[in-house]
C-alpha positions in Angstrom: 0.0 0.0 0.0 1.1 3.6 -0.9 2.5 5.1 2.5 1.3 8.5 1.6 -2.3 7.1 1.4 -2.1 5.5 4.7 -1.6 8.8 6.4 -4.1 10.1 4.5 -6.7 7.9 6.0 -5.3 8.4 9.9 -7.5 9.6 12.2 -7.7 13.2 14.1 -5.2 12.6 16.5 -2.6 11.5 13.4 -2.4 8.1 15.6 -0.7 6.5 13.1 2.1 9.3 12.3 3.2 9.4 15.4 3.5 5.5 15.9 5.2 5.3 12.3 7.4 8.5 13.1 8.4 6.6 16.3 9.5 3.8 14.2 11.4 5.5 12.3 13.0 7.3 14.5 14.2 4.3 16.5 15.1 2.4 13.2 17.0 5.2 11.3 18.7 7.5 13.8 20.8 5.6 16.1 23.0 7.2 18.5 25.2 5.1 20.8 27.7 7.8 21.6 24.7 9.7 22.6 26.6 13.0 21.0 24.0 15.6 21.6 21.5 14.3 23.7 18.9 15.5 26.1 20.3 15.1 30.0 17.6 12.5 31.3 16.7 14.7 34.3 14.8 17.2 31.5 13.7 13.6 29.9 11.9 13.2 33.2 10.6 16.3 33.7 9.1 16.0 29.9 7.8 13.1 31.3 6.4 13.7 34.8 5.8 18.3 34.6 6.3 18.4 30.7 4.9 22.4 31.5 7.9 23.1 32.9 9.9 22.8 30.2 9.6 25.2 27.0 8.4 22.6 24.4 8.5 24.7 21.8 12.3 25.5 22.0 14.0 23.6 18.8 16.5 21.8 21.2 13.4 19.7 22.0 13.5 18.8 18.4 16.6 16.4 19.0 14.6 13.0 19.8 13.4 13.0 16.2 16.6 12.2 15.4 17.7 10.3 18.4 17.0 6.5 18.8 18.4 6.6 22.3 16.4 9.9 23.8 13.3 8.2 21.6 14.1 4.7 23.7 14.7 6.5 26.6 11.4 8.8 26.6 9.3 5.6 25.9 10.6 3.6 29.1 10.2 6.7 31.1 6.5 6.5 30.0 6.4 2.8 30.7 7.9 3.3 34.1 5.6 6.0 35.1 2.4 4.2 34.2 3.2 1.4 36.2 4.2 3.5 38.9 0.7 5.0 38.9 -1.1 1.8 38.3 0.3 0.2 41.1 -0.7 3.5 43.4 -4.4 3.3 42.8 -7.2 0.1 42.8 -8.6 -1.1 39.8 -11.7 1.1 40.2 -9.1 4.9 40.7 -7.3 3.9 37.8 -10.7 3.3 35.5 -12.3 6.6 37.0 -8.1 8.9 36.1 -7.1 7.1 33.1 -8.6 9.9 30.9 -7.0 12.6 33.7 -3.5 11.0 32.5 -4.7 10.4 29.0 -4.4 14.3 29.2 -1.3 14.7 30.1 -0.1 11.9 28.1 -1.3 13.6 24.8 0.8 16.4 26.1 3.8 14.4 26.2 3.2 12.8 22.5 2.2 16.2 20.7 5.5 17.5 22.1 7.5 14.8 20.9 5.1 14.7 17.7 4.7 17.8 16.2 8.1 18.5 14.9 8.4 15.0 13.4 4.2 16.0 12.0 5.7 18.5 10.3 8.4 16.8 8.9 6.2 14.1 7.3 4.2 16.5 5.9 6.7 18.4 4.8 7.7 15.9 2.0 3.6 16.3 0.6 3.2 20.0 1.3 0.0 21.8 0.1 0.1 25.0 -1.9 -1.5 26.8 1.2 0.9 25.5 4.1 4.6 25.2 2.7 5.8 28.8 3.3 4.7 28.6 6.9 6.8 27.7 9.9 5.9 24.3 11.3 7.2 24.6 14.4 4.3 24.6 16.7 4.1 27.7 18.8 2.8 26.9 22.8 0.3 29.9 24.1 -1.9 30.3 26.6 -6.1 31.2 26.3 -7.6 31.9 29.4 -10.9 31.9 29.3 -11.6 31.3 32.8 -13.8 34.6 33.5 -16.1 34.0 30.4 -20.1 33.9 31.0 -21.1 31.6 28.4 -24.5 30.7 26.4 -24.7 27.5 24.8 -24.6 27.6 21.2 -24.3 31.4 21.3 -21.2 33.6 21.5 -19.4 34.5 25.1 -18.6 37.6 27.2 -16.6 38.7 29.3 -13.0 37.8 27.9 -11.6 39.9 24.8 -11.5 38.6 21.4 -8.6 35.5 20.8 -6.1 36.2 18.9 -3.7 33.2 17.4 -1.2 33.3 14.4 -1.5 31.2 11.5 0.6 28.4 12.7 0.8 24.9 14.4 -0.4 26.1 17.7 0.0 24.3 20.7 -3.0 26.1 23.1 -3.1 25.8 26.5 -6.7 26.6 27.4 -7.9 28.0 30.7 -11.8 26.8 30.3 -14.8 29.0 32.5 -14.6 28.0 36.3 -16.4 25.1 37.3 -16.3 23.7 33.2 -16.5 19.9 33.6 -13.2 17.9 33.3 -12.9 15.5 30.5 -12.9 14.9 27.1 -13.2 18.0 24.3 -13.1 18.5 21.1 -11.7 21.9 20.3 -12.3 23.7 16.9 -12.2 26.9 14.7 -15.5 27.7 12.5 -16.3 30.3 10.4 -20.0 30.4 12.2 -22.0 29.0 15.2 -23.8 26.3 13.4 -21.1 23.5 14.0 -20.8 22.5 10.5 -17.9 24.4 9.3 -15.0 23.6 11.4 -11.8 24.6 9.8 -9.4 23.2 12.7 -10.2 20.9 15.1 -8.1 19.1 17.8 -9.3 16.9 21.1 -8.0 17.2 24.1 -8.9 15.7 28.1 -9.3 18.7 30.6 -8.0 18.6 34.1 -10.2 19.7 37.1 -7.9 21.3 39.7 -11.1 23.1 42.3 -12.7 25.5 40.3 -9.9 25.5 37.6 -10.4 23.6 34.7 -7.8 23.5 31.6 -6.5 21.5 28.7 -3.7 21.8 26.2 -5.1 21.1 22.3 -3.0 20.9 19.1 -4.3 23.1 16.2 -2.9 23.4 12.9 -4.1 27.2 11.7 -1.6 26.9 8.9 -4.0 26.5 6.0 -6.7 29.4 7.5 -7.0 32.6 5.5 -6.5 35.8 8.1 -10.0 37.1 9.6 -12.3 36.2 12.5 -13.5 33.1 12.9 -15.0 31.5 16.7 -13.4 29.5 18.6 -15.4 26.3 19.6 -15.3 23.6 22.9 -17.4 20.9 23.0 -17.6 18.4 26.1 -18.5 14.5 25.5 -21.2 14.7 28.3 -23.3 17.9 27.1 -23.6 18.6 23.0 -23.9 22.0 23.4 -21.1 24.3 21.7 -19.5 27.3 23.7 -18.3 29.9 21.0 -15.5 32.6 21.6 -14.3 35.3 19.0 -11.5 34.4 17.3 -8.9 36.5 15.2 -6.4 34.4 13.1 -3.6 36.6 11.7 
């Protein structure tokens, strides 16, 4: 089968790429002398506080081509799964695994997005080669926003995000549920024109509730758009004014 087509039909979350970019990775850029490499206490605080670390610095963009950082991320994973596993019964682990799920898609859009945009770079479309692919990490706080469902939202001013790979860490209304979203930009409040859309698990910390979402805004023209969350449990839309530049 044509590799290009099998990326083609990968779901949202670009499952697939990362797993194959992985592969790759591991198969095509040893490094025994380990010339270069990331120190494995930062490997462990990537792991365990990955927001203490400025992911979007290119230095990050080593363990693409690094077997041994690569290898080395993956058992840190390993090791701190079983580490919480073995903390928490059968019926804590069930009721956090989508809590950790969060952080965990933290952890592989990090590692991810630089080697995304190095895949993609080899099929660029017309609208997306000239832009950077680095992803850029910002923050959207919309905690003090009074919302109506399926209508637009006060209180916070208009968001404003560059026409990039955005990694966007997103400060939901107190009290928002935690759990799964799905984040997007539309051009309207009908739901049926997203133009970007990412899914992320939110984290419930008292009346703080936040996520951090991968969108790809390379491909948008400049203008306002809304920006769009969605919880699993309630299909109501929350809309937020959006300027992409």
């Amino acid at each position: 089968m044509d590799g290009r087509q099998s990326f083609l039909q990968d779901d949202d979350d670009d499952s697939l790429l990362f797993e194959k970019l992985q592969e790759h990775v591991l198969e095509r850029y040893p490094n025994p002398e380990r010339k270069g490499c990331i120190d494995h206490t930062t490997l462990e605080t990537w792991v365990y506080s990955p927001r203490k670390l400025d992911l979007s610095d290119p230095k990050y963009l080593h363990v693409l081509k690094c077997a041994e950082c690569t290898r080395e991320l993956i058992e840190l994973r390993k090791q701190r799964d079983a580490r919480r596993k073995a903390q928490l019964g059968n019926q804590a682990v069930r009721a956090r695994n989508w809590r950790w799920a969060g952080l965990a898609a933290v952890l592989v859009c990090s590692i991810a997005l630089g080697g995304v945009a190095y895949w993609r770079s080899h099929f660029p479309t017309s609208s997306t080669a000239a832009l950077p692919a680095t992803p850029v990490a910002l923050t959207i706080d919309l905690s003090q926003a009074g919302t109506t469902r399926g209508g637009e939202t006060s209180a916070v001013p208009p968001v404003a995000l560059p026409r990039r790979v955005v990694a966007a860490h997103i400060l939901l209304p107190y009290f928002s549920p935690g759990g799964k979203y799905v984040v997007s930009v539309t051009t309207d409040r009908n739901g049926t024109s997203e133009k970007a859309i990412g899914r992320a698990v939110a984290n419930v910390q008292g009346i703080h509730t936040d996520l951090t979402v991968a969108l790809d805004l390379r491909s948008l023209p400049s203008g306002t758009y809304f920006l769009s969350t969605t919880h699993e449990g309630d299909p109501a839309s929350y809309f937020y004014p959006l300027t992409v530049k």
